[in-house]
C-alpha positions in Angstrom: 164.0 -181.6 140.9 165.9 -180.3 143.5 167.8 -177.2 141.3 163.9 -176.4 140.9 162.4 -176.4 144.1 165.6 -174.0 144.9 164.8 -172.0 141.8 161.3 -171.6 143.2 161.8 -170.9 147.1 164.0 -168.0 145.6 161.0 -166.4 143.5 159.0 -166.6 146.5 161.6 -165.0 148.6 162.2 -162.4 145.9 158.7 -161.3 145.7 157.7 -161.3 149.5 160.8 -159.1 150.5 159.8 -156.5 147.2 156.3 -156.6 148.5 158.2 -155.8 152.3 159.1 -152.6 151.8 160.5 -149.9 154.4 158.7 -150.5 157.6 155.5 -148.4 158.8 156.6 -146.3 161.7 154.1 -146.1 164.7 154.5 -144.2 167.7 152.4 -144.8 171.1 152.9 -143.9 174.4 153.0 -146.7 177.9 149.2 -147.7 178.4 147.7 -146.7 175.1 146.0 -149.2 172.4 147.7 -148.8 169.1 146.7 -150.5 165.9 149.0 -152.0 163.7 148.1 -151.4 159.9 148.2 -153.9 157.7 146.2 -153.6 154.5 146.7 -156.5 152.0 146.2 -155.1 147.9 143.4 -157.1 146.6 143.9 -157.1 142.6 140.6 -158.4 141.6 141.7 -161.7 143.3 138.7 -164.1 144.7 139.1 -164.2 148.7 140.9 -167.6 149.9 137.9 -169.8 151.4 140.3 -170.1 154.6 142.4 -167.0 154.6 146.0 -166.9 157.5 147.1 -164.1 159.1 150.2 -164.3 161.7 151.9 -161.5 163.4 155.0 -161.7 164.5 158.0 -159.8 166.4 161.3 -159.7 166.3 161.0 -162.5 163.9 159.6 -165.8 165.7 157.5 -164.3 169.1 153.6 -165.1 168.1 151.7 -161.9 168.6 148.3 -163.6 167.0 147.7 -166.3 165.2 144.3 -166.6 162.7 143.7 -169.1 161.0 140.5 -171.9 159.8 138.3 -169.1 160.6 139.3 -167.8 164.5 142.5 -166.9 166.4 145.1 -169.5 168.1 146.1 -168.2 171.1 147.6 -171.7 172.0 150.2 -170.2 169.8 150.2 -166.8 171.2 153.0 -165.4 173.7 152.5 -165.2 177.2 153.0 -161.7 177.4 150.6 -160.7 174.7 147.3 -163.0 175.8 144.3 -160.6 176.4 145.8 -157.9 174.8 145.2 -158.8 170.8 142.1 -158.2 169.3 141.9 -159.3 165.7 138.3 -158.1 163.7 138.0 -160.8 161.0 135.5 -158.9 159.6 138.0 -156.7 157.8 139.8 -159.5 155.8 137.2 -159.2 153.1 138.1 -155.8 152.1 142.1 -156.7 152.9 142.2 -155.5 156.6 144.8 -157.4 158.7 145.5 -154.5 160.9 146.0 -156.1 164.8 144.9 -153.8 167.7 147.6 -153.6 170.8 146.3 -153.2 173.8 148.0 -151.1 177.2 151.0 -151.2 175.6 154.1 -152.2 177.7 157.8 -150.8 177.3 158.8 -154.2 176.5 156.3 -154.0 173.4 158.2 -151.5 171.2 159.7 -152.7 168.3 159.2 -154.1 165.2 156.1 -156.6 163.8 155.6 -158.7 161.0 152.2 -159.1 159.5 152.2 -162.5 157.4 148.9 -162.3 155.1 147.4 -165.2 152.6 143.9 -163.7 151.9 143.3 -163.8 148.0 143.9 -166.8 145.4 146.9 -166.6 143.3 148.5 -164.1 145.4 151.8 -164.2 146.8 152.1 -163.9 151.0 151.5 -160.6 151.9 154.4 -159.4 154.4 154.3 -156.1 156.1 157.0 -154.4 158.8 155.7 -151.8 161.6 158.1 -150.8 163.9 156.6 -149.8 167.3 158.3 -146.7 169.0 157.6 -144.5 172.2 156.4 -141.2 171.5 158.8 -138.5 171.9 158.3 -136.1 175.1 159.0 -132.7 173.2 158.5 -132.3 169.3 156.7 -136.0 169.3 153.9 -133.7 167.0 156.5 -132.1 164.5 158.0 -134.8 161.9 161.9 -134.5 162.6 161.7 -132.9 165.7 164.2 -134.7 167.1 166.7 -134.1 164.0 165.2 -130.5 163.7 166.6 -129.8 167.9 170.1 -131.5 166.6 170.3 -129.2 163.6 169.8 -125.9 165.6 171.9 -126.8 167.9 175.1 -127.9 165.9 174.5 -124.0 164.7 174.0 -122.3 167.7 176.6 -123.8 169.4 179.4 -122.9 167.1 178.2 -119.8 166.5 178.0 -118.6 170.5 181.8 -119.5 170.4 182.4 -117.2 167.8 180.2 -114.2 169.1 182.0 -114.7 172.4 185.3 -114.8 171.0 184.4 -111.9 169.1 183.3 -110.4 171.3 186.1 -110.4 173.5 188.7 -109.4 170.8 186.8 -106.1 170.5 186.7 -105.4 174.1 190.4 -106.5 175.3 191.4 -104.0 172.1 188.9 -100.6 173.5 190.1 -101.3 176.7 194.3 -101.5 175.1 193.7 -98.4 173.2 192.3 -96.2 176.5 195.5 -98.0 178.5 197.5 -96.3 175.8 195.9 -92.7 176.0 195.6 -92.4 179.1 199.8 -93.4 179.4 200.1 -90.5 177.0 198.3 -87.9 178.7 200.0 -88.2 181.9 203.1 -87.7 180.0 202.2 -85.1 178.1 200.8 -83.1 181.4 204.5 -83.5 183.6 205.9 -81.1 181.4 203.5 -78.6 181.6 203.5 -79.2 185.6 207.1 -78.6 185.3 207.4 -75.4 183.1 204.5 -73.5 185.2 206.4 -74.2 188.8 210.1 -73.3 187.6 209.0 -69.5 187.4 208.0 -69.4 190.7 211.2 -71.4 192.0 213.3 -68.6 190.0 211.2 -65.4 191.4 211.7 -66.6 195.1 215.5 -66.7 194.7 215.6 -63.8 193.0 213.3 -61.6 195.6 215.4 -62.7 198.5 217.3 -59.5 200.4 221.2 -59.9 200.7 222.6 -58.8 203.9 
């Protein structure tokens, strides 16, 4: 009995966390109302006559609690009384979304939606993870990773323009070092050759006595 209870916790298990999937990212900024989705697959399934839905975050904190036909907020956290509001109205159609009120900093992270609406259907568990919108690039997916990326290339490639561009410049400034060196030599000679002459023709002109 026992080997089969286990055997059957497990298939449960196995089909809630396939059903899970990757969690629904939501982004909202401090003060807004943000709704977080969760739409339950209906299959042709009759609606349960009294149909649960808990939210949860981080694993145990009650967000909202519905269940024999209202909400619970005996159950709810402190933090989050007044600012639920869950329309019942949608469970017919699968709707299990839960509406967030002035959201707080403390607020983001992640939330569990725990849905048993239809007969013969396995709980219905979805993941949205609650994050603050970005200041720049919050409108561009990847913006964030997109910034990163440029920059990883910019950077590198600054170094080596600079670098570059300093070769080329110490070597211009080398090579007219060297020419003008070589002028100056090549002009003492001439200096030299063009003022003997007249050294010579004054001795030569001077009157003996």
């Amino acid at each position: 009995m026992a080997a089969q209870m286990k055997k059957w916790l497990l298939l449960v298990c196995g089909v809630v966390l396939l059903r899970a999937g990757d969690p629904v990212r939501i982004e909202a900024d401090e003060g807004e109302d943000v709704l977080l989705p969760c739409i339950v697959e209906r299959r042709d399934a009759d609606r349960l006559p009294d149909p649960t839905v808990n939210w949860q975050r981080s694993g145990s904190e009650v967000v909202n609690s519905y269940y024999n036909g209202k909400n619970h907020p005996v159950y709810q956290s402190e933090r989050y009384k007044g600012r639920t509001e869950f329309a019942s109205q949608g469970l017919s159609e699968g709707n299990a979304s839960l509406l967030l009120k002035n959201v707080t900093p403390a607020d983001f992270g992640n939330y569990t939606c725990h849905a048993s609406l239809y007969e013969n259907s396995p709980q219905t568990l979805h993941t949205v993870l609650l994050m603050q919108k970005e200041t720049q690039g919050a409108n561009v997916p990847g913006g964030r990773e997109n910034r990163l990326r440029i920059l990883s290339i910019c950077v590198p490639l600054s170094i080596v323009v600079i670098l570059v561009g300093g070769s080329v410049g110490y070597c211009c400034c080398k090579k007219k070092t060297t020419k003008s060196k070589a002028g100056d030599v090549e002009a003492a000679p001439e200096m030299e050759e063009f003022t003997c002459p007249r050294n010579s023709e004054n001795t030569s002109v001077t009157p003996l006595h």
